[in-house]
N, C-alpha and C positions, 0 to 999 in steps of 0.2 A: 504494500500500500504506500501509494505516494501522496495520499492528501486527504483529509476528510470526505472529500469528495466520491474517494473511490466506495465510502463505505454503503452499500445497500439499503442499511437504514437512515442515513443520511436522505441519499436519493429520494426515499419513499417519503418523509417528514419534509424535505422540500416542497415535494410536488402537495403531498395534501393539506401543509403550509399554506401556500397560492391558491387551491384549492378552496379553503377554510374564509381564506379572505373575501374570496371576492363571491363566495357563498352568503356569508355575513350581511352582506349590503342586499338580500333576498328579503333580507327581514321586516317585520314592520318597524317603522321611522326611528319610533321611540328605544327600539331593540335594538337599534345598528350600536346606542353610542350605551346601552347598559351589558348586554350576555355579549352582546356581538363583539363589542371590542377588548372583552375581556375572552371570548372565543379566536381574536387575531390572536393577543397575547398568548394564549397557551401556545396556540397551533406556532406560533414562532418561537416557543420557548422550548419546542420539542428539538427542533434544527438545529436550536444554538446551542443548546446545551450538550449535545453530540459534537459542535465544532468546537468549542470548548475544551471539551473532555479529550480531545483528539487534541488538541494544541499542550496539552499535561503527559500524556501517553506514557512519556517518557516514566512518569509515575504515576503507577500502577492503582495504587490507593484514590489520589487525587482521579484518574480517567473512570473510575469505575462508579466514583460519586459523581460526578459529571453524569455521568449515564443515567444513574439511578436518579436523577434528576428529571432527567429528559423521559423517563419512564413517569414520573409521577406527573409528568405535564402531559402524558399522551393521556392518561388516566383524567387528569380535570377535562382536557377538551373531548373526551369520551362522553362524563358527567353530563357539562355542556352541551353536545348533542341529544344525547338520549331527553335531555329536558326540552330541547328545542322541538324532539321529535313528539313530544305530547303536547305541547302548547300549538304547534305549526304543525300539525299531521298533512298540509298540504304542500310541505315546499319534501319534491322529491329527491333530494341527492343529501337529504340525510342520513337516511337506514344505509346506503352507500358510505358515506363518509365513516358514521360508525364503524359500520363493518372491517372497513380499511384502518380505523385506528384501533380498534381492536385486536390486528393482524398485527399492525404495528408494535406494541406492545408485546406482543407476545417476542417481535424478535429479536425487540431490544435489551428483554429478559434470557434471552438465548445468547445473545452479545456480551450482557454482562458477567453470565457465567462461562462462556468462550473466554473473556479477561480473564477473570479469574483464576480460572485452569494453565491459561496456555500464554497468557503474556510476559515476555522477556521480562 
């Protein structure tokens, strides 16, 4: 690995990062500036916190908190949705997003314990 970049959970918190955002502005008015931009905040606390943790790498301790970070921000923007998805049962590319941050999560718990195990 040559960069934060290269990692797949990056990639995938990126894209549903961008994703989250411009979801967000689907909302009603008053929801863009209370769930919704505390829904950008997670969904971009997921990304950085993985960039983050990769810029410490070097130590092990410090990259794996960074992570477990970035896990518990996939967790609130999950929260997040699933609330979204019972107040707005009409905006469709929530049970989607879920679904995808839930996947998420699960690999950045598989990541963390890849650190754990195997990192220099």
């Amino acid at each position: 690995m040559k960069s934060y970049r290269d990692l797949r959970i990056y990639q995938i918190a990126f894209d549903l990062a961008i994703r989250v955002h411009r979801f967000s502005f689907q909302l009603p008015e008053f929801e863009k500036y209370e769930i919704g931009r505390q829904m950008r905040k997670s969904s971009m606390s997921v990304k950085d916190n993985i960039v983050e943790g990769y810029g410490r790498k070097r130590y092990k301790p410090e990259f794996v908190r960074f992570l477990i970070i970035s896990h518990a921000s996939s967790d609130e923007i999950s929260s997040q949705l699933e609330t979204i998805k019972v107040l707005y049962a009409k905006l469709n590319e929530t049970e989607k997003l879920l679904i995808e941050y839930y996947e998420l999560g699960r690999q950045i718990n598989s990541f963390i314990s890849y650190v754990e195990d195997n990192w220099r």
